[in-house]
C-alpha positions as CSV (number, residue, x, y, z in Angstrom):
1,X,95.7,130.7,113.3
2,X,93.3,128.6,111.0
3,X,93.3,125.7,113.4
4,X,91.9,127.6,116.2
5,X,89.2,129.2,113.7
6,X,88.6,125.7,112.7
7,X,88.9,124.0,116.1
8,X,86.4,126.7,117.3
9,X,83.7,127.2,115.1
10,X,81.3,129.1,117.6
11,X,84.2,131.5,118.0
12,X,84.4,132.1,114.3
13,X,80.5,132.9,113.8
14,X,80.9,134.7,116.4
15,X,83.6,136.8,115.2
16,X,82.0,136.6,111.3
17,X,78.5,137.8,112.8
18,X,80.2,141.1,114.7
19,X,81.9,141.9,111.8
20,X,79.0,141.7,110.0
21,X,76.8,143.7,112.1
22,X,79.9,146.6,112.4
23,X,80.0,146.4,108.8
24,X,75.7,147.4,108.1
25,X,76.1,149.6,111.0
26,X,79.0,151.2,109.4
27,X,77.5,151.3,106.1
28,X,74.2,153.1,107.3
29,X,76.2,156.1,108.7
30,X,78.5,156.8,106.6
31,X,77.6,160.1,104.3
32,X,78.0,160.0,100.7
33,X,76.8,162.6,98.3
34,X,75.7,161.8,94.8
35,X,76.4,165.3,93.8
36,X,78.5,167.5,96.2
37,X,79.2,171.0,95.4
38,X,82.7,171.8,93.9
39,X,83.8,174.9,93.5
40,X,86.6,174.7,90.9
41,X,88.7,177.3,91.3
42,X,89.3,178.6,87.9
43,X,88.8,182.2,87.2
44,X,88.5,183.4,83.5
45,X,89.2,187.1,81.9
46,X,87.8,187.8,78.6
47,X,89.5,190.6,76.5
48,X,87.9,192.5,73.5
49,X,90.4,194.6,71.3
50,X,87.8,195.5,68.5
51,X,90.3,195.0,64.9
52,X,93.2,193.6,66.2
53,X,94.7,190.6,64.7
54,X,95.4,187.4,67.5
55,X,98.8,187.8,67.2
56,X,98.3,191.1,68.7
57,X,95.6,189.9,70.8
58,X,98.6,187.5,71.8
59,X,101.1,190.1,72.1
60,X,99.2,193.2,73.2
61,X,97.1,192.0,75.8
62,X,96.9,188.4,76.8
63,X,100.8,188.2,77.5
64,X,100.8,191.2,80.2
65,X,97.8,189.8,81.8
66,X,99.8,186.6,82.2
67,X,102.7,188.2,83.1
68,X,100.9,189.8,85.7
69,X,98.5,187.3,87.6
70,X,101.5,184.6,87.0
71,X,102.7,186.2,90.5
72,X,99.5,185.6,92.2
73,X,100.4,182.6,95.0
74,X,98.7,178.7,94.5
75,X,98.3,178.8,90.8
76,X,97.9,175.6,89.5
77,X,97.9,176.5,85.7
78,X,97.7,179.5,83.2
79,X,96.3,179.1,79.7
80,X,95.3,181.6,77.0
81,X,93.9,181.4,73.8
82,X,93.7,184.2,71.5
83,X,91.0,184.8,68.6
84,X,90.7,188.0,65.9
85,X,89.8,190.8,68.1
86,X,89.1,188.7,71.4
87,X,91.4,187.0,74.0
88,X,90.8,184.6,77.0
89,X,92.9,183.6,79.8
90,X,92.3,181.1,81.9
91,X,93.9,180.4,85.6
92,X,93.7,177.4,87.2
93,X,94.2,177.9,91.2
94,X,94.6,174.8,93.6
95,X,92.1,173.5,95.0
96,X,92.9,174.5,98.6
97,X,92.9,178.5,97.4
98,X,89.6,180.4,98.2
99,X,88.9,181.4,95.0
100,X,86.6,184.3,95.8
101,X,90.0,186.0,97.3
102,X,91.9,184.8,94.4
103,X,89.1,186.5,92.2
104,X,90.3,189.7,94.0
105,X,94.1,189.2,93.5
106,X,93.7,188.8,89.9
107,X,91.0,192.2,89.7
108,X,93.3,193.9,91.1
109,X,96.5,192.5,89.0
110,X,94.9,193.3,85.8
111,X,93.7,197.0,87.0
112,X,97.2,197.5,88.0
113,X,97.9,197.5,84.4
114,X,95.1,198.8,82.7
115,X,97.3,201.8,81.8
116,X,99.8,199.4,79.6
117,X,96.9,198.1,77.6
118,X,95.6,199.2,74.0
């Protein structure tokens, strides 16, 4: 194969001067954003339990709330953290889920048990 590129050297500026051009041409057109717009799809819940300690925090609260949205569909990852008289939990969704739906699911998870809460 190299000794017809060298036997032929019209041929090969030829071929190196269309692969050229199709490369700029490519180049031009292809889109590329410096900054595109990701949604992450991580929703948060914030709980306040004024006095408690964040074992209870822990135990009281944040638990059931995990136990709860942990049967929600495409999540990625749950994480909690736990502080004196205030609690966080954190789900991570995949990135295919919508998380404005997922938003919903989890509403509607932790009003389900609103009841078993302090």
């Amino acid at each position: 194969m190299i000794e017809f590129f060298v036997r032929r050297p019209v041929t090969t500026i030829m071929f190196v001067l269309v692969f050229a051009v199709l490369g700029i041409f490519s180049y031009s057109n292809i889109l590329v954003e410096k900054t595109p717009k990701v949604d992450f799809p991580i929703v948060t819940i914030s709980v306040i339990y004024p006095g408690a300690t964040p074992l209870e925090v822990e135990k009281l609260v944040v638990k059931k709330i995990e136990d709860s949205v942990a049967e929600i569909s495409e999540i990625k990852k749950i994480k909690s953290q736990s502080f004196e008289s205030l609690g966080f939990v954190y789900i991570e969704f995949l990135m295919s889920a919508d998380v404005n739906v997922k938003l919903i699911e989890v509403k509607d998870k932790v009003e389900a048990i609103l009841n078993d809460l302090p």
